[in-house]
N, C-alpha and C positions, 0 to 999 in steps of 0.2 A: 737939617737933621741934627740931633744932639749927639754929640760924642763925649765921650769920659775918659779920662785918664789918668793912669798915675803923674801927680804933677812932676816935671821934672824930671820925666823921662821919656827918652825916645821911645815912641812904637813899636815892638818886633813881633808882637802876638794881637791877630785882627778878632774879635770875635762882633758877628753881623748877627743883630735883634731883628733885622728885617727896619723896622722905624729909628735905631738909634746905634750904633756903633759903640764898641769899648776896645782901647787900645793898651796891652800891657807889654811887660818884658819880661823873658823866661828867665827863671833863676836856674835853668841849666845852662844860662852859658855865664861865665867866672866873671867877665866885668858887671855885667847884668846884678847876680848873686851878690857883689860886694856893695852896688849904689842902695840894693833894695836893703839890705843889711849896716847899711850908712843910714840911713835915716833912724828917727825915734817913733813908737806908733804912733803918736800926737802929731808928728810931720805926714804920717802917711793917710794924705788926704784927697778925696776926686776932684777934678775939675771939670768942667761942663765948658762948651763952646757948641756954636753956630755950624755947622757947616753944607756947600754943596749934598744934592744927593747923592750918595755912595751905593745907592743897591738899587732895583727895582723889583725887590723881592718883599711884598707883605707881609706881615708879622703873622706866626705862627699860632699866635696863642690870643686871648683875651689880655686887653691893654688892663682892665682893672686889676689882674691876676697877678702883670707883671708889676704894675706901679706897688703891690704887697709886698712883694720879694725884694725889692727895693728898699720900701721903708726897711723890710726885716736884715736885711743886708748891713746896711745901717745901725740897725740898732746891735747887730753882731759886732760890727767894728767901733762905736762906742762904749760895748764891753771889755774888748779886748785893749781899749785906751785907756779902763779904767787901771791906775795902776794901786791903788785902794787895797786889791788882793792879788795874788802869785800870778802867772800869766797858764798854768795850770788850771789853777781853780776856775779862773776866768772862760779857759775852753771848756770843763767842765759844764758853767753854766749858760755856755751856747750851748749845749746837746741838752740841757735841761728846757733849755727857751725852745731850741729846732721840734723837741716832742712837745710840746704845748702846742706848738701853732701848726703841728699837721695832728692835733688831738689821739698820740698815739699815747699808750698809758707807760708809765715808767717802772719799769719791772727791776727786783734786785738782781746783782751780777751775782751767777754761780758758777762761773766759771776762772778757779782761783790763779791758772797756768799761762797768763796771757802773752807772757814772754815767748813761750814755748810754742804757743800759735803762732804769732807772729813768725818767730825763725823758720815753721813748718812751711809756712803761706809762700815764704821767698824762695824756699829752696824746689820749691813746687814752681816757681817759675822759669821764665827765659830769661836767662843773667847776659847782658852784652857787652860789659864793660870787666877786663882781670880786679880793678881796684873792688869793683863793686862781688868780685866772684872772693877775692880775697877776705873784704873784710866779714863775707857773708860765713864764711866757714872757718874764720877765728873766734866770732862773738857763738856759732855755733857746737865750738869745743871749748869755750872757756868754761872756767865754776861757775856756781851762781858766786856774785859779788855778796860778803857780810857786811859791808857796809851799807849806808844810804845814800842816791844820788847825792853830789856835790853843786847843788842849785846854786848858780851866782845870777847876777844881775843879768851879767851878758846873755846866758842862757837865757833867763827869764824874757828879755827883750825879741830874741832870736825866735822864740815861740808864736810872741804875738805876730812878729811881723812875716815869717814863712804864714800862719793860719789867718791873717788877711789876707794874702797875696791868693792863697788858695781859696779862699771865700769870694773874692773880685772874680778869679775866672771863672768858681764852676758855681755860685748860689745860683743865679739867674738862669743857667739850664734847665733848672725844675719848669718852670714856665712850660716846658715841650714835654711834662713826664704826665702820666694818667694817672699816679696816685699820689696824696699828700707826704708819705713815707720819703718820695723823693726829695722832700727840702731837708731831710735829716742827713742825708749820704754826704752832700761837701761838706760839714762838719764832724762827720765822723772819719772823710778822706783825711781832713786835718788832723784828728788825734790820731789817728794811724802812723801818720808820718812823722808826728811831735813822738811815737812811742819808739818810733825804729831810731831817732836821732838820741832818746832817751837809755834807748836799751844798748845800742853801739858805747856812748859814753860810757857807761854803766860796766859794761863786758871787757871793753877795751883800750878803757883807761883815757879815753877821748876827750882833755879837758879844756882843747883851747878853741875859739871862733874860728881858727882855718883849719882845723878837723871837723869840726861840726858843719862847716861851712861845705868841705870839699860830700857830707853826709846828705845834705839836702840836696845838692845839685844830681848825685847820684842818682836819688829817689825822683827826681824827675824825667831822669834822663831811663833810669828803668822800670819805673811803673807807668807814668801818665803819658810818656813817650812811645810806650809799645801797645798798640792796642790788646793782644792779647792778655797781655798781666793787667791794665787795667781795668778790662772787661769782668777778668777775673777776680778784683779785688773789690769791684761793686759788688758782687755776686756774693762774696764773702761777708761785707759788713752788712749785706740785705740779710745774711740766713744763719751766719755763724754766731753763734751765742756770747764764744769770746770776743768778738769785735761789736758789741752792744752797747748802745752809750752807757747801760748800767756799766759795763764791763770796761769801757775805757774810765768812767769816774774814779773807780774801786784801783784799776792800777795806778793812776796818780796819786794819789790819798796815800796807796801803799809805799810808795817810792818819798812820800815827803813835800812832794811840789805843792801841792795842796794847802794854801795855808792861811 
């Protein structure tokens, strides 16, 4: 049976295809967070190995369907390696690639307040952690910032490799969804989360790797951790207008990263 992994790390997240195995490690937990954050995206590469069988549970889906998601998988994480353009732009042009290949049409973003949604979206949720309740209701009574993000390198980096890490666990779930639209959702889980680590900076002055650092671990730990908030956060970038990939384009473009 094939198994895949991040090289050069231990296991701690099992996910079973039924014929093939993928083994990653949560960046909610701190040492986890800092090896995946140690690497450059040109290191962040799969490895493939042999192994016993681990299930006897048959595949769910069509093997042609998946071995697509795969290639497409792929061709995600060699955009986001390209370092040619911002690591912005670059998600930008996975949510352009994700609506091509599930032929959905690209509509313009009218929805100018995406900040504002977002803060809505969290505050509408289950908060389980004080740091995460804290920093939720400082970025939600700050001004808007006059400036523009302060993009550096390290951000830039930090981008690509949180929105691969999120594309390894959740692309290939589409494989079990009944409509094309689902191959768009982990890529728009990704800028979702590239906007909350974007919008924190931005509100609350967050300019170094282990503020941003302690932002993603968060965001794991209170959206994809609790089933209800992430039930509910699918549900939003399925119907909400401001969570549309037109509309995550339009807020990067707006902020700078874009470039």
């Amino acid at each position: 049976m094939p198994c895949a992994k991040l090289a050069g790390c231990s296991p701690r997240i099992t996910q079973d295809y039924g014929d093939f195995i993928e083994f990653d490690i949560s960046p909610a937990c701190p040492e986890a967070a800092r090896l995946l954050f140690s690497l450059t995206p040109k290191q962040w590469q799969l490895t493939e190995r042999r192994s016993p069988a681990m299930t006897e549970e048959p595949p769910e889906y069509a093997a042609a369907n998946m071995r697509r998601l795969q290639e497409q998988r792929q061709a995600l994480f060699f955009r986001l390696q390209d370092d040619s353009a911002s690591a912005c732009a670059q998600l930008s042009a996975c949510l352009t690639l994700a609506e091509q290949w599930a032929g959905v049409s690209q509509e313009p973003a009218a929805v100018p307040c995406m900040e504002e949604a977002v803060l809505s979206f969290l505050r509408s949720c289950e908060v389980l952690t004080s740091d995460w309740k804290q920093m939720l209701e400082q970025a939600a009574n700050a001004p808007e910032p006059e400036d523009l993000l302060a993009y550096t390198p390290a951000l830039d980096q930090e981008i690509r490799l949180f929105t691969m890490d999120m594309l390894y666990r959740y692309y290939l779930r589409a494989a079990y969804a009944e409509t094309p639209e689902a191959e768009i959702l982990p890529v728009q889980m990704a800028a979702f989360a590239v906007c909350i680590v974007l919008l924190y900076s931005r509100r609350l002055g967050f300019h170094t790797a282990e503020q941003r650092l302690r932002i993603w671990q968060l965001f794991v730990k209170e959206i994809e951790y609790d089933g209800d908030n992430l039930e509910e956060l699918e549900w939003q970038l399925e119907t909400n207008a401001a969570f549309s990939p037109a509309a995550f384009r339009a807020y990067f473009a707006s902020l700078g990263g874009v470039q």
